[in-house]
N, C-alpha and C positions, 0 to 999 in steps of 0.2 A: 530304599534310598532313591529318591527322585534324581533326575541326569539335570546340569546346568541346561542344555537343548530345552527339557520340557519347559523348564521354568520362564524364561525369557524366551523374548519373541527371537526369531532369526532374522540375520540381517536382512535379506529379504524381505521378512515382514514389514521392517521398520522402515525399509526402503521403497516400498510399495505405499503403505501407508503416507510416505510426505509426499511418493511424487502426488500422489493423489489432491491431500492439501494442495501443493504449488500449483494445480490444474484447478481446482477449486477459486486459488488466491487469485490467477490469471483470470480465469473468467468474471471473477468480479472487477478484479482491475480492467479490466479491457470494459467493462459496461461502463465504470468511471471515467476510463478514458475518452470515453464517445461523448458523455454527457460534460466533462472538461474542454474538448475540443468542441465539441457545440457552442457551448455558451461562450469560450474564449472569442473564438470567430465573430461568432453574434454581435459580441460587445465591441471586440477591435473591428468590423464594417462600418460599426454605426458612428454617425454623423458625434454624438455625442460624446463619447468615449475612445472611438475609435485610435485617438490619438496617443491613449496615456493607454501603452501595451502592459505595464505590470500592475494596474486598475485593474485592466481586464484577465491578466491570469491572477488576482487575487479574487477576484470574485467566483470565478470557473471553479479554482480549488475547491474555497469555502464549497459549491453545491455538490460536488465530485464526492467529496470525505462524509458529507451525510449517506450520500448512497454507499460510498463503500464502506462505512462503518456496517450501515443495516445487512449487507451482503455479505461481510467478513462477519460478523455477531451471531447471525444464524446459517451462514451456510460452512464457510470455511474453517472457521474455529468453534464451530456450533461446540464440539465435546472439551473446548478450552473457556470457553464462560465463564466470565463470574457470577454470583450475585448480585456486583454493586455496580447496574449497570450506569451511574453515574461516573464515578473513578474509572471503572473503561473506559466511558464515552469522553471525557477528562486526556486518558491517557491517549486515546486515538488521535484528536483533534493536537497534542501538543507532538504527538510523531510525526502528524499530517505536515503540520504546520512547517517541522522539522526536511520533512518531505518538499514541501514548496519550496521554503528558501532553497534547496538546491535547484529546483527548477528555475527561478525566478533568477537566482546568481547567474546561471548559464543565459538565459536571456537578459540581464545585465549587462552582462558581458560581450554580446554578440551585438545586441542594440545600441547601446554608449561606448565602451570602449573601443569594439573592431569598427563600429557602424555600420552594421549590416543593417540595413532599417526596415526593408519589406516586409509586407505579412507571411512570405514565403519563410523569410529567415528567420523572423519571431517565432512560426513553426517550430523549425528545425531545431532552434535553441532550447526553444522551452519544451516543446513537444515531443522532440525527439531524447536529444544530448540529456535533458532535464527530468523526463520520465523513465529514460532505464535507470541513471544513478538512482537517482528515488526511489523506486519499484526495489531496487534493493536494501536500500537503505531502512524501508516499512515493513518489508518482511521479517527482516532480522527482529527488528524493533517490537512489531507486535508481536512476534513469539515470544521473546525476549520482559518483554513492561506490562504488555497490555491487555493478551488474552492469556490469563496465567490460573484461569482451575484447576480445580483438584480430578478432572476426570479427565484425563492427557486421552491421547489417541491411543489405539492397540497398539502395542508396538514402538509407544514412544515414552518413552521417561518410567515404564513400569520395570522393577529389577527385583530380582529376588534379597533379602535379606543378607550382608553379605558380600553382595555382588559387586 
Protein backbone atom coordinates (compact mmCIF):
# COMPACT_ATOMS: atom_id res chain seq x y z
CA UNK A 1 0.00 0.00 0.00
CA UNK A 2 1.60 3.16 -1.08
CA UNK A 3 1.35 6.25 1.93
CA UNK A 4 -0.77 9.61 0.72
CA UNK A 5 3.19 11.31 1.48
CA UNK A 6 4.46 9.30 -1.45
CA UNK A 7 1.76 10.14 -3.74
CA UNK A 8 1.50 13.92 -3.62
CA UNK A 9 3.93 16.39 -3.55
CA UNK A 10 4.49 18.04 0.08
CA UNK A 11 3.53 21.14 0.84
CA UNK A 12 6.90 22.18 0.63
CA UNK A 13 7.15 20.98 -2.64
CA UNK A 14 4.33 22.98 -3.96
CA UNK A 15 5.49 25.76 -1.97
CA UNK A 16 8.83 25.97 -3.50
CA UNK A 17 7.69 25.26 -6.88
CA UNK A 18 5.29 28.69 -7.13
CA UNK A 19 7.75 30.72 -5.09
CA UNK A 20 9.87 29.77 -7.96
CA UNK A 21 7.14 30.57 -10.77
CA UNK A 22 6.42 34.11 -8.82
CA UNK A 23 10.41 34.78 -9.17
CA UNK A 24 10.09 33.76 -12.71
CA UNK A 25 6.68 35.99 -13.07
CA UNK A 26 8.75 39.10 -11.49
CA UNK A 27 11.58 38.84 -13.52
CA UNK A 28 9.52 39.04 -16.47
CA UNK A 29 7.36 41.60 -15.22
CA UNK A 30 10.15 43.82 -14.02
CA UNK A 31 11.84 43.52 -17.80
CA UNK A 32 8.12 44.63 -18.98
CA UNK A 33 8.16 47.12 -16.61
CA UNK A 34 11.39 48.94 -17.80
CA UNK A 35 10.33 48.66 -21.46
CA UNK A 36 6.58 50.25 -20.28
CA UNK A 37 8.38 52.89 -18.32
CA UNK A 38 10.64 53.64 -21.19
CA UNK A 39 8.44 54.05 -23.84
CA UNK A 40 5.76 55.89 -21.48
CA UNK A 41 8.36 58.66 -20.61
CA UNK A 42 9.66 58.63 -24.23
CA UNK A 43 6.11 59.39 -25.40
CA UNK A 44 4.88 61.75 -22.41
CA UNK A 45 8.63 64.11 -23.23
CA UNK A 46 7.94 64.40 -26.56
CA UNK A 47 6.64 67.52 -28.11
CA UNK A 48 4.04 65.34 -29.83
CA UNK A 49 2.25 63.37 -27.40
CA UNK A 50 3.55 64.46 -24.59
CA UNK A 51 0.40 66.06 -23.62
CA UNK A 52 -2.11 63.22 -23.87
CA UNK A 53 -0.63 60.91 -20.64
CA UNK A 54 -3.19 57.97 -21.20
CA UNK A 55 -1.96 57.90 -25.31
CA UNK A 56 1.02 57.32 -23.85
CA UNK A 57 0.36 54.66 -21.30
CA UNK A 58 -1.72 53.00 -23.89
CA UNK A 59 0.91 52.62 -26.15
CA UNK A 60 3.71 51.53 -23.45
CA UNK A 61 1.28 48.67 -22.47
CA UNK A 62 0.44 47.52 -25.79
CA UNK A 63 4.66 47.04 -26.41
CA UNK A 64 5.14 45.75 -22.57
CA UNK A 65 2.36 42.61 -22.92
CA UNK A 66 4.15 41.46 -26.28
CA UNK A 67 7.38 41.04 -24.33
CA UNK A 68 5.70 39.70 -21.46
CA UNK A 69 3.56 37.34 -23.21
CA UNK A 70 6.87 35.90 -25.05
CA UNK A 71 8.64 35.82 -21.46
CA UNK A 72 5.64 34.37 -19.37
CA UNK A 73 4.92 31.58 -22.63
CA UNK A 74 8.29 30.20 -22.44
CA UNK A 75 9.90 31.07 -19.30
CA UNK A 76 7.39 31.21 -16.43
CA UNK A 77 4.56 29.09 -17.39
CA UNK A 78 6.81 27.25 -20.04
CA UNK A 79 5.19 23.53 -18.32
CA UNK A 80 1.51 25.52 -18.30
CA UNK A 81 1.32 25.96 -22.48
CA UNK A 82 -0.91 25.34 -24.50
CA UNK A 83 -1.07 24.38 -27.97
CA UNK A 84 -3.24 26.96 -29.22
CA UNK A 85 -0.96 29.47 -28.95
CA UNK A 86 -3.52 31.85 -30.56
CA UNK A 87 -6.27 31.53 -27.76
CA UNK A 88 -3.39 32.24 -25.38
CA UNK A 89 -2.09 35.02 -26.94
CA UNK A 90 -6.03 36.09 -27.31
CA UNK A 91 -6.33 35.47 -23.54
CA UNK A 92 -3.06 37.29 -22.53
CA UNK A 93 -3.70 40.48 -24.33
CA UNK A 94 -7.68 40.66 -22.95
CA UNK A 95 -6.06 40.16 -19.23
CA UNK A 96 -3.44 42.61 -20.19
CA UNK A 97 -5.81 44.89 -21.42
CA UNK A 98 -7.73 44.05 -18.05
CA UNK A 99 -4.43 44.91 -16.37
CA UNK A 100 -4.15 48.49 -17.97
CA UNK A 101 -7.50 49.70 -17.26
CA UNK A 102 -6.35 49.47 -13.69
CA UNK A 103 -3.42 51.24 -14.35
CA UNK A 104 -4.82 53.92 -16.50
CA UNK A 105 -8.09 54.32 -13.96
CA UNK A 106 -5.31 55.19 -11.17
CA UNK A 107 -3.95 57.67 -13.48
CA UNK A 108 -7.27 58.98 -14.28
CA UNK A 109 -7.83 59.62 -11.41
CA UNK A 110 -4.68 61.17 -10.19
CA UNK A 111 -4.42 63.25 -13.57
CA UNK A 112 -8.24 64.72 -13.88
CA UNK A 113 -9.86 64.21 -10.95
CA UNK A 114 -7.23 64.99 -7.90
CA UNK A 115 -5.02 67.11 -10.68
CA UNK A 116 -2.02 66.01 -10.02
CA UNK A 117 -0.59 66.67 -13.54
CA UNK A 118 3.25 66.25 -13.53
CA UNK A 119 5.19 63.64 -15.08
CA UNK A 120 6.15 62.90 -11.57
CA UNK A 121 2.65 62.17 -10.49
CA UNK A 122 1.58 60.50 -13.86
CA UNK A 123 4.54 58.23 -12.56
CA UNK A 124 3.30 57.46 -9.31
CA UNK A 125 -0.30 56.79 -10.46
CA UNK A 126 0.17 54.81 -13.23
CA UNK A 127 3.50 53.42 -12.48
CA UNK A 128 3.45 52.83 -9.14
CA UNK A 129 -0.42 52.61 -7.53
CA UNK A 130 -1.29 51.10 -11.07
CA UNK A 131 1.28 48.36 -11.53
CA UNK A 132 1.08 46.54 -8.16
CA UNK A 133 -2.80 46.35 -8.40
CA UNK A 134 -2.22 44.92 -11.99
CA UNK A 135 0.71 42.73 -11.26
CA UNK A 136 -1.90 41.05 -9.22
CA UNK A 137 -4.54 41.03 -10.83
CA UNK A 138 -2.41 39.12 -14.18
CA UNK A 139 -1.17 36.63 -12.12
CA UNK A 140 -4.04 35.32 -10.72
CA UNK A 141 -5.66 35.74 -14.18
CA UNK A 142 -2.99 33.92 -16.15
CA UNK A 143 -2.86 30.98 -13.95
CA UNK A 144 -6.27 31.13 -13.67
CA UNK A 145 -7.71 31.59 -18.16
CA UNK A 146 -4.64 31.72 -19.84
CA UNK A 147 -1.71 29.35 -19.35
CA UNK A 148 -4.01 26.34 -18.47
CA UNK A 149 -1.98 22.92 -19.89
CA UNK A 150 -2.15 19.73 -19.11
CA UNK A 151 1.42 19.58 -17.85
CA UNK A 152 1.00 21.71 -14.47
CA UNK A 153 4.21 22.20 -12.57
CA UNK A 154 5.72 19.34 -9.94
CA UNK A 155 3.87 19.95 -7.36
CA UNK A 156 0.98 21.76 -8.53
CA UNK A 157 -2.59 20.43 -9.37
CA UNK A 158 -1.05 16.76 -9.56
CA UNK A 159 -3.16 14.54 -6.88
CA UNK A 160 -3.58 11.09 -6.44
CA UNK A 161 -6.87 9.43 -7.47
CA UNK A 162 -9.16 10.12 -4.69
CA UNK A 163 -7.47 12.67 -3.18
Amino acid sequence: MTSTAAVTPSLRTRMWARLLELVRFGSVGALAYVVDLGIFNLIRGSEQLGHKPITAKVISVAVATLVAWIGNRYWTFSDRRTDTRGRELLGFVVVNVGGMLVAVACLAVSHYVLGFRSQLADNVSANGIGLVLGTAFRYVAYRRWVFTGTHPAPGDGERAPGA
